[in-house]
C-alpha positions as CSV (number, residue, x, y, z in Angstrom):
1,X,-7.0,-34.1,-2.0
2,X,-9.8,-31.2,-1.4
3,X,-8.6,-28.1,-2.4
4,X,-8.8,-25.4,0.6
5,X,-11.6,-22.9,0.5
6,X,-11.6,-19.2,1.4
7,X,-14.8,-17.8,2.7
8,X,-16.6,-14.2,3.4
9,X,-16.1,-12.9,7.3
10,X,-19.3,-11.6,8.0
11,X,-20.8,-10.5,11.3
12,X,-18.3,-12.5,13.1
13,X,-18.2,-16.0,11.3
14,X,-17.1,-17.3,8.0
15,X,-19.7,-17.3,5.2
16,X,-20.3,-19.1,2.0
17,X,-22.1,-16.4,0.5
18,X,-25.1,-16.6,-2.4
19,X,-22.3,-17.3,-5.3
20,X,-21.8,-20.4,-6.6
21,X,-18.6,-19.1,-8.3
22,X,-15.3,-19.6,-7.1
23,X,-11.7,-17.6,-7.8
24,X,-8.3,-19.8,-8.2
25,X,-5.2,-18.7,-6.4
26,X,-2.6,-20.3,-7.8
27,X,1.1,-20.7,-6.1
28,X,3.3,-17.9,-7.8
29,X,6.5,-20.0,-7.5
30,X,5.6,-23.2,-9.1
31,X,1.9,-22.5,-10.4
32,X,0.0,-25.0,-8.4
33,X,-3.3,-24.5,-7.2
34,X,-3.6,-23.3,-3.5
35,X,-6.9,-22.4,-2.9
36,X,-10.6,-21.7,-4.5
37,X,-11.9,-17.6,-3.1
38,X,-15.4,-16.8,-2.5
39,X,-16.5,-14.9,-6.2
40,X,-18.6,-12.5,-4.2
41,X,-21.7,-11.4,-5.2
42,X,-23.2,-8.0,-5.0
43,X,-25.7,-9.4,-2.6
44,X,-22.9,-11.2,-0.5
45,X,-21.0,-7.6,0.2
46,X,-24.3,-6.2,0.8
47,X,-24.5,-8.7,4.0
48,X,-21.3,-7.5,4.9
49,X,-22.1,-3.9,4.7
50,X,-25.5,-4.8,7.0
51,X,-23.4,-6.0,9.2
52,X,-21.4,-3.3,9.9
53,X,-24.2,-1.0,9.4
54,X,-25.9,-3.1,12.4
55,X,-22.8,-3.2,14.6
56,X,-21.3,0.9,13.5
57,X,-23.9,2.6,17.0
58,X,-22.7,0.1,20.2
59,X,-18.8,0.5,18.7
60,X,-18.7,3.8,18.1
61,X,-20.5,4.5,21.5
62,X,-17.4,2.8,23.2
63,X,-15.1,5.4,24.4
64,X,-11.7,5.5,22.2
65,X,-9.8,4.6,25.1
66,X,-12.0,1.7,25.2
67,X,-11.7,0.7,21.8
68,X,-7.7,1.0,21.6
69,X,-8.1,-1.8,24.6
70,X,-9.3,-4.0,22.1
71,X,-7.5,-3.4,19.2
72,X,-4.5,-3.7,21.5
73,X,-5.7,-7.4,22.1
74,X,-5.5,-8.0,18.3
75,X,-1.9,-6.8,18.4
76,X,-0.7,-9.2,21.1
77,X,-2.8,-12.0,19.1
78,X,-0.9,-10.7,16.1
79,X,2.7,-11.1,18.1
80,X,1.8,-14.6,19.5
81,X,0.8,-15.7,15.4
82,X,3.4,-13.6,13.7
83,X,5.1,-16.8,12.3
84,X,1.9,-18.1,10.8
85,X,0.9,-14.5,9.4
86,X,4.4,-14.6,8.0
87,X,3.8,-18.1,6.5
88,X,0.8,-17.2,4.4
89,X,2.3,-14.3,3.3
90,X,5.1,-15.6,1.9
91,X,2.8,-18.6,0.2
92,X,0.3,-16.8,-0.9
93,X,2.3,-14.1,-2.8
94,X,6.1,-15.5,-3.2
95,X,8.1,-13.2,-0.9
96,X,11.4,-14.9,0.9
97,X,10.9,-15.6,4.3
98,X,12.9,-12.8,6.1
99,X,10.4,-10.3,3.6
100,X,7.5,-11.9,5.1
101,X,8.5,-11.5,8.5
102,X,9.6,-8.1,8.0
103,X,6.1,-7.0,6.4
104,X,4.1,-8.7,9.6
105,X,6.6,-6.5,11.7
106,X,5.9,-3.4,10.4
107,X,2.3,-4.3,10.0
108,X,2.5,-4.8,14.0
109,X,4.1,-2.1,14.9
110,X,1.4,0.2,12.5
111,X,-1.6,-1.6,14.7
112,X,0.5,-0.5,18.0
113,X,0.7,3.1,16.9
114,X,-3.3,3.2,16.2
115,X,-4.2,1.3,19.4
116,X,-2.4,3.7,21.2
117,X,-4.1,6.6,19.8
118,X,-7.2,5.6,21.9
119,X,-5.8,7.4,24.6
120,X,-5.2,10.4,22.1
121,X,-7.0,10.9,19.0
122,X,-5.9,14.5,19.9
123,X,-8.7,17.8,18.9
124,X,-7.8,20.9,19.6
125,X,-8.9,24.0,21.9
126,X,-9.9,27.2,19.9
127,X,-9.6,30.7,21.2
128,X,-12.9,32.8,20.6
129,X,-13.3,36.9,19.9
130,X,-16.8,36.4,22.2
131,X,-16.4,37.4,25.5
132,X,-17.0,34.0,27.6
133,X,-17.2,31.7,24.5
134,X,-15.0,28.2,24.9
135,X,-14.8,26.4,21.9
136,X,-13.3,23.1,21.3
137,X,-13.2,20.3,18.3
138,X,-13.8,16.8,19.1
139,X,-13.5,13.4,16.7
140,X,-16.3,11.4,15.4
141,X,-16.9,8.5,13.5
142,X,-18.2,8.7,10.0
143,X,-19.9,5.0,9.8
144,X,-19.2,1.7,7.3
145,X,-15.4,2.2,5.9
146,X,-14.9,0.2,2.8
147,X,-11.3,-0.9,2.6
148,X,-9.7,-1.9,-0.6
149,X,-6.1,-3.3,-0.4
150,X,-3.9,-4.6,-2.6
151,X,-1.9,-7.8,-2.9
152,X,1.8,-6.3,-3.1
153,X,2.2,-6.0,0.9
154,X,-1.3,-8.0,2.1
155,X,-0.8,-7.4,6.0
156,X,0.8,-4.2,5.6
157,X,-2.2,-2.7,3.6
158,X,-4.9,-4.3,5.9
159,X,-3.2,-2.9,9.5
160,X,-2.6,0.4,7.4
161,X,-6.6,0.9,6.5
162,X,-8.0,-1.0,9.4
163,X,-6.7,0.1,12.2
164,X,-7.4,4.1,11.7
165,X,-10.8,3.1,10.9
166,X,-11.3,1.0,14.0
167,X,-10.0,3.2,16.4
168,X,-12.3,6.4,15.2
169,X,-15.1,4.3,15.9
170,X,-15.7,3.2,12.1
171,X,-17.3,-0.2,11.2
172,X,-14.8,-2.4,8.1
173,X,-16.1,-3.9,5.1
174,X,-12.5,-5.5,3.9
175,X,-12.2,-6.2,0.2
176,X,-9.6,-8.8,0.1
177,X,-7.2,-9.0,-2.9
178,X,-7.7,-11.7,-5.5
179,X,-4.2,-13.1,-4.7
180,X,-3.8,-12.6,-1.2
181,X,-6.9,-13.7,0.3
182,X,-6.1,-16.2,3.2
183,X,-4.4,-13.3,4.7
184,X,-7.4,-11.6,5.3
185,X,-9.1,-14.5,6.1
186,X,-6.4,-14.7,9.1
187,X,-6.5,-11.7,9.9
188,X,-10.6,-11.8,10.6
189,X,-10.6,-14.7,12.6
190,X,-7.6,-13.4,14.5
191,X,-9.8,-9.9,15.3
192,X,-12.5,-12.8,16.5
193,X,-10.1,-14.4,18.8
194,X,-9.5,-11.3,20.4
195,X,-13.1,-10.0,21.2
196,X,-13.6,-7.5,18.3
197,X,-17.2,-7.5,18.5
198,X,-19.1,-9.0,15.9
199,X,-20.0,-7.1,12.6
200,X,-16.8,-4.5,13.2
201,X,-14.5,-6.2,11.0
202,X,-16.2,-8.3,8.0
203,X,-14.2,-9.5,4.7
204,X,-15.5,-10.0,1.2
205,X,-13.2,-11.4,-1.8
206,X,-14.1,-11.7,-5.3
207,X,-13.1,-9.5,-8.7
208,X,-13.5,-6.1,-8.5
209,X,-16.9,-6.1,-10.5
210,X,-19.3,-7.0,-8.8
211,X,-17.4,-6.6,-5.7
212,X,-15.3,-3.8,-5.1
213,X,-17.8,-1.8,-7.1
214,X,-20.8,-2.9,-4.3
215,X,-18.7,-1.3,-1.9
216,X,-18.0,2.1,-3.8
217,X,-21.7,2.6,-4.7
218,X,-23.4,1.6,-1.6
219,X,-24.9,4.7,0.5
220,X,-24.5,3.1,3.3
221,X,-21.0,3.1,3.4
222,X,-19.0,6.2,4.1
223,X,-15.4,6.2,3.9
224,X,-14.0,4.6,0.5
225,X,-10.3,3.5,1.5
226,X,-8.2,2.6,-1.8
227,X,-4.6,1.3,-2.9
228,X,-3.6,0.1,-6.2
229,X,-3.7,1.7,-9.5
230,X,-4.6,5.1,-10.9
231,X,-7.2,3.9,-13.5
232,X,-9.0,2.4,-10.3
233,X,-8.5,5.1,-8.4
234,X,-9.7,7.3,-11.1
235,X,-13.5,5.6,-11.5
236,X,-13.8,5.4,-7.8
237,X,-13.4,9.1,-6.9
238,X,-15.9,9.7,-10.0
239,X,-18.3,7.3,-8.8
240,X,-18.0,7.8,-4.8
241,X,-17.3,11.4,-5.4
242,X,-21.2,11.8,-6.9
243,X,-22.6,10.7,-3.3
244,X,-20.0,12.5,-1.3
245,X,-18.4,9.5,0.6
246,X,-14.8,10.5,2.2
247,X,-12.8,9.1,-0.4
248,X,-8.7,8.4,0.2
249,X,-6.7,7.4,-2.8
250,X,-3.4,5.8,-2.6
251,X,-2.2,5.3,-6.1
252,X,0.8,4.4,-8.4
253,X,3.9,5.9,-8.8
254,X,6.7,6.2,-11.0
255,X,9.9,7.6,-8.4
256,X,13.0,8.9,-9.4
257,X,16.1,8.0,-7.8
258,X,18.7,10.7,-8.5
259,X,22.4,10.0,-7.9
260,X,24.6,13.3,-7.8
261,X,28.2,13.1,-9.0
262,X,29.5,13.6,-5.2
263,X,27.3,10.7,-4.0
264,X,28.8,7.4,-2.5
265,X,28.4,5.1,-5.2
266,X,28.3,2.1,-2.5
267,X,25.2,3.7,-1.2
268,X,23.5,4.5,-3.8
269,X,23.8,1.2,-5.6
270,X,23.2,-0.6,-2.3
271,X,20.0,1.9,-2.3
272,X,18.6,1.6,-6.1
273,X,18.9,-1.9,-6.0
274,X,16.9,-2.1,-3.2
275,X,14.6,0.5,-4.6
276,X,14.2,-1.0,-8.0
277,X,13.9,-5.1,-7.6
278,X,12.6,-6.1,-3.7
279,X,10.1,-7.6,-3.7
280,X,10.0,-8.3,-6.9
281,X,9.7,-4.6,-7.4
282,X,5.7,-4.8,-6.6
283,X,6.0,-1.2,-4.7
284,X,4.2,1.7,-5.8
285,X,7.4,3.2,-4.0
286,X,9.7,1.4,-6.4
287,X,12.7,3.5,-7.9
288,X,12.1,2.8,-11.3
289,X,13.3,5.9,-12.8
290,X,17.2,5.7,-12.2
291,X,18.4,9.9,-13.0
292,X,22.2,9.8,-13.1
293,X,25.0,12.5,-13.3
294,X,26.8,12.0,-16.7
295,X,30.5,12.0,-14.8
296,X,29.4,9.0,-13.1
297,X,26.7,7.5,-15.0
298,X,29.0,5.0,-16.6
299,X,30.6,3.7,-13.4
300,X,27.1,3.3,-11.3
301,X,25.5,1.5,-14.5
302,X,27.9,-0.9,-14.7
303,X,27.9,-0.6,-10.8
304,X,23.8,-1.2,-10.6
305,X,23.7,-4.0,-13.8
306,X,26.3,-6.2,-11.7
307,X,24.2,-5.8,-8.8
308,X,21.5,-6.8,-10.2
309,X,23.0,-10.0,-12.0
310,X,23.8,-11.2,-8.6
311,X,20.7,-11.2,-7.2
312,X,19.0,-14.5,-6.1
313,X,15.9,-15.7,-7.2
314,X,13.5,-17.8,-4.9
315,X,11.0,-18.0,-2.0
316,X,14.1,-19.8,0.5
317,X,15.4,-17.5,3.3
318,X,18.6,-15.9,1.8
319,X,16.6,-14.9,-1.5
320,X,16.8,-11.0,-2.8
321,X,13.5,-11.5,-4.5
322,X,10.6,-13.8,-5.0
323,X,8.3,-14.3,-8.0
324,X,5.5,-11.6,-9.3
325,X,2.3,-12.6,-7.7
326,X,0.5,-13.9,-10.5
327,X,1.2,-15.2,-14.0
328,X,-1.6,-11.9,-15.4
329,X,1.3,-9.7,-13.3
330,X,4.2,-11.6,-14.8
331,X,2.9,-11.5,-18.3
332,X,2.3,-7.6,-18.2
333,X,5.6,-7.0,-17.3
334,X,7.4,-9.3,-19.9
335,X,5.0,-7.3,-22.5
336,X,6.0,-3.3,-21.3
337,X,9.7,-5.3,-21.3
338,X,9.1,-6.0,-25.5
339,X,7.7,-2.5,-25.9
340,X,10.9,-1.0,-24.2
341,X,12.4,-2.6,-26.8
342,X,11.2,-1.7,-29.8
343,X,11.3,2.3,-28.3
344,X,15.0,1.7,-28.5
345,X,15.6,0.4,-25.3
346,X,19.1,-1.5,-24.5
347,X,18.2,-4.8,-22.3
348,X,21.5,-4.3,-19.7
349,X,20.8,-7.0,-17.6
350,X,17.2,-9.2,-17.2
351,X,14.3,-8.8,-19.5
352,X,13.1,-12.5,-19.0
353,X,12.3,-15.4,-17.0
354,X,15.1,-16.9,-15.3
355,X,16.6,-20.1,-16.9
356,X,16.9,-22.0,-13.6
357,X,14.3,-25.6,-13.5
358,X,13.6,-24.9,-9.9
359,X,11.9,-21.3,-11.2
360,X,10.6,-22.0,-14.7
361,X,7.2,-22.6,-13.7
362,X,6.9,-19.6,-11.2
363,X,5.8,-16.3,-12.4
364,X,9.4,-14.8,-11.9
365,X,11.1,-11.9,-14.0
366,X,14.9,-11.5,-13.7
367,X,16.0,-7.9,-12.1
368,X,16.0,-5.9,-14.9
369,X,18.2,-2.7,-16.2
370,X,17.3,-1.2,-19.2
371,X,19.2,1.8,-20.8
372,X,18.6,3.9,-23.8
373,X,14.5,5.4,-23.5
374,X,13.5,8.3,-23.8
375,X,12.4,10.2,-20.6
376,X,9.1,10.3,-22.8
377,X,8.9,6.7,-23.4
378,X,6.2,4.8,-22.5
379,X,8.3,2.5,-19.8
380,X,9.9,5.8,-18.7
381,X,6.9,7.5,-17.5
382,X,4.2,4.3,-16.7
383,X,4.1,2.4,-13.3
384,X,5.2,-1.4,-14.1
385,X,5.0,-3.0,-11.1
386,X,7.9,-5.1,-11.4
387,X,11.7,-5.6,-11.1
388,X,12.5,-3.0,-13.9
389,X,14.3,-0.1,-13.6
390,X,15.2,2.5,-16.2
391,X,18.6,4.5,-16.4
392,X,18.6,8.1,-17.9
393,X,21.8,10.7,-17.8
394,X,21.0,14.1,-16.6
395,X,23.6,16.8,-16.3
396,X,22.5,19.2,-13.5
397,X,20.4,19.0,-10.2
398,X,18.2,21.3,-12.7
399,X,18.2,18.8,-15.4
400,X,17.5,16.0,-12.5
401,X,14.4,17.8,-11.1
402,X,13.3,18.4,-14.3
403,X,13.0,14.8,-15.3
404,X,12.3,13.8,-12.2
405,X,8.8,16.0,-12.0
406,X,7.5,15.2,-15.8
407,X,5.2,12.8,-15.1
408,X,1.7,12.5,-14.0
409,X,2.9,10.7,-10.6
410,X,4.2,12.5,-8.0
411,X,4.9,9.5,-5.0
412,X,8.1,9.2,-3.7
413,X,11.7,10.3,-4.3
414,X,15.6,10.2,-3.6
415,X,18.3,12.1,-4.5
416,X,21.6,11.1,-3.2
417,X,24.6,13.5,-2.4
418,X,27.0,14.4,-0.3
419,X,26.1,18.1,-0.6
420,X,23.5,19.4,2.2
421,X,22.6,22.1,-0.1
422,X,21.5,20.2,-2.8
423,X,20.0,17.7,-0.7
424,X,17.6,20.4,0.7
425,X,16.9,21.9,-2.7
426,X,15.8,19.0,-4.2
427,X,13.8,17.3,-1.4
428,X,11.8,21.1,-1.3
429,X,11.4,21.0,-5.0
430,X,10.2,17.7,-6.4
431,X,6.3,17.0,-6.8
432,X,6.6,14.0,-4.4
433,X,4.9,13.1,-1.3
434,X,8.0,11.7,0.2
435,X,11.2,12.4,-0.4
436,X,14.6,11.0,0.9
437,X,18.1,11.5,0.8
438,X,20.6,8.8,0.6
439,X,17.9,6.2,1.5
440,X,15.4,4.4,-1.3
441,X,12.3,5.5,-2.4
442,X,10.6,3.6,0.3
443,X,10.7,3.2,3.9
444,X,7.7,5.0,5.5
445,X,7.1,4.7,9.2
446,X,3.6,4.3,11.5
447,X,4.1,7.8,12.3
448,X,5.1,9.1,9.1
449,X,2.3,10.4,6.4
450,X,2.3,8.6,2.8
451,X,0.6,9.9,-0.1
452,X,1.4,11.2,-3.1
453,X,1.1,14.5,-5.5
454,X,-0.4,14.3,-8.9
455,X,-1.9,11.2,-10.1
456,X,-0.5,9.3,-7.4
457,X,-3.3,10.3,-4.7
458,X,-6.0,12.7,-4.4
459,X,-3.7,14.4,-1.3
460,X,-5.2,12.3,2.0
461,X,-2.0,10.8,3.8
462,X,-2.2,7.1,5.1
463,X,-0.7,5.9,7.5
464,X,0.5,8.8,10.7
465,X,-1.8,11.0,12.8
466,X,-3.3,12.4,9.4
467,X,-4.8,9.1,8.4
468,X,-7.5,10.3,11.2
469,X,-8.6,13.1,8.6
470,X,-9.3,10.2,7.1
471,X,-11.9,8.2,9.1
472,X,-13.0,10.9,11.3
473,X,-15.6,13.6,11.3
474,X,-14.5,16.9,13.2
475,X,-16.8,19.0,15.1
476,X,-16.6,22.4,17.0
477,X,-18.5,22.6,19.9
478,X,-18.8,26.0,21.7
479,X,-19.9,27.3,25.4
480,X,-21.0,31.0,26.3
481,X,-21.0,31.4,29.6
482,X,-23.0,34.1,30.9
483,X,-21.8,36.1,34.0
484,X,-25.1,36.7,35.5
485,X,-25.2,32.7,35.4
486,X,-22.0,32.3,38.1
């Protein structure tokens, strides 16, 4: 049986590229080979970024209004093939069905929002101290917008990044990820379908050296887009920053979840649980930092470790959580697990594989509770990116922003209370880009800014009406009109 192969998408057709090289994706729930990737070259995403280079004047000349037409076509192609967009998803990285439909929801309803800002992509009007001076600020593209998305929510990411950048007038080099590349590969012939004009939308896949790193050192492209970790994030801003590309950083996170001694304990177990372990706890929004009152930290562990424990394993509809996405994934988990460990860390629930045949040779971790770290221990205060949460007593809203703000991340947060007061005086005080109260440590909207303080962005917002900072250029143009003129 030949094993399917995943090409470039490069000025409107699928390439094999220069590399002889190919990637393995491998099934995460049973380990079997699914496909071979293009191992891009630096000369293959050099293609690509001609491409778009070629096609950036005659789409940017179209008028926004014009260009939200299109991308509005992509949507309805997007409704018509949700079920096969859901498909791969949940093949490619192990999420239960309803998960995968969900994500290709969400990712719809974040291309709707962006088409629709065609007939926007709102400027503003500017008073002037000179007598007959109008002045105004208009939107413009910048040029090539590298995109770099990660695997966690593949469809999500690529709506998130692509959309903004389509409807400013930008051209899209796509850097698939490694383990979700027939997503993109979808998703490109899907923009095709619709009548995206060639070289707007191209795809590369491969490592990230040679070609992620093409993409972030080319001159020709202008916007870097990134999400995934903060070591990443780091090299990119020093490396893009040198030739002053627009960079946007969305990083990792590690997001307290504070439960007051008022708080409904349904809720907030509900909530953590949630927060902690779906999917498979691959969010940079994951609550993995449970801060708990001391007068109930007894009753919501116990409360939160049950929870867990009942949690189903699988990729069939009715699972709570699939497996990690890859065995590298799985296996770095497992190992921060061991070194919880030997800090002194109590294994309440999890901490391993699960012992069922029908998952041993997926890449799955069991929801995991772990008690007794530090606040300063290594699992305490570095993103995972897996179903493990740690649980820490705190004895004051002080004591609970105080934990909660020492780290380097600053991403999301949730406090939950009954108390309005303390609600508000948290959510104003905690280095995080999004806080919420009585909700998880996720759930951001189209319309709603994400980003992160600290080391968890360098401060643009993605997705919402800011994400056109992003991929726009703003200028001010000015009239004087002279009386003797009229």
């Amino acid at each position: 049986m030949t094993t399917l192969r995943i090409l470039n998408w490069i000025n409107g057709q699928a390439s094999h590229g220069s590399s002889e090289g190919w990637l393995e994706k491998f099934n995460p729930h049973n380990g079997e080979l699914l496909y071979h990737v293009a191992d891009s070259s630096q000369g293959d995403v050099e293609q690509a970024i001609t491409a778009a280079r070629s096609a950036f004047p005659a789409w940017a000349e179209l008028t926004p209004v014009k260009r939200g037409q299109i991308l509005m076509d992509i949507v309805a192609l997007m409704k018509r093939r949700s079920d096969e967009l859901a498909e791969c998803i949940a093949l490619e990285t192990g999420k239960p069905p309803q998960d995968a439909k969900g994500e290709t929801g969400g990712a719809i309803m974040q291309a709707e929002y962006f088409a629709g800002e065609g007939m926007r992509l709102y400027a503003r009007s500017l008073t002037s101290g000179t007598p007959g001076k109008y002045s105004h600020t208009v939107r413009q593209p910048r040029g090539v917008a590298g995109l770099i998305v990660p695997a966690n929510t593949p469809i999500a990411n690529i709506a998130w990044k692509t959309f903004p950048a389509l409807i400013c007038g930008n051209t899209v080099v796509l850097k698939a990820a490694e383990d979700s590349p027939r997503i993109a590969q979808l998703f490109a012939e899907l923009t095709k379908e619709a009548g995206l004009p060639d070289g707007v939308f191209n795809v590369v896949h491969g490592r990230g050296e040679p070609a992620g790193s093409t993409l972030v050192t080319d001159e020709r492209v202008d916007i870097i887009s990134f999400t995934g970790s903060t070591g990443v994030g780091r090299r990119i801003a020093e490396v893009a920053g040198k030739r002053l590309a627009r960079i946007s950083l969305e990083l990792g996170g590690k997001n307290p979840f504070v439960v007051c001694d008022d708080a409904d304990l349904d809720q907030a177990v509900h909530w953590a649980a949630l927060s902690a372990f779906s999917n498979a706890g691959q969010r940079c929004a994951a609550g993995s930092r449970m801060l708990v009152f001391k007068s109930v930290y007894e009753e919501f562990r116990n409360r939160l470790t049950a929870k867990a424990r009942s949690l189903k394993l699988g990729v069939a509809a009715g699972c709570d959580l699939g497996p990690l996405v890859s065995l590298r994934q799985q296996q770095s988990v497992l190992s921060a697990i061991e070194r919880a460990k030997e800090q002194g860390g109590q294994v309440l629930c999890g901490g391993r594989t699960p012992d069922a045949p029908e998952l041993a040779e997926g890449y799955y971790v069991e929801p995991t509770v772990i008690d007794g770290l530090a606040t300063t221990s290594d699992l305490s205060c570095k993103e995972v990116f897996g179903p493990v949460t740690t649980l820490h007593p705190v004895g004051s809203m002080t004591e609970a922003l105080d934990v909660a703000n020492a780290t380097e991340y600053g991403l999301t947060a949730a406090v939950h209370t009954r108390n309005v007061d303390r609600a508000i005086w948290f959510a104003q005080r905690v280095k995080a880009g999004v806080a919420n109260v009585n909700m998880g440590t996720y759930g951001s909207e189209p319309h709603m800014p994400f980003g992160g303080f600290g080391s968890s962005g360098n401060g643009t917002r993605e997705p919402g009406v800011e994400a056109l900072d992003v991929y726009s250029e703003l200028k001010n143009i000015s009239f004087l009109v002279r009386p003797g003129m009229l």
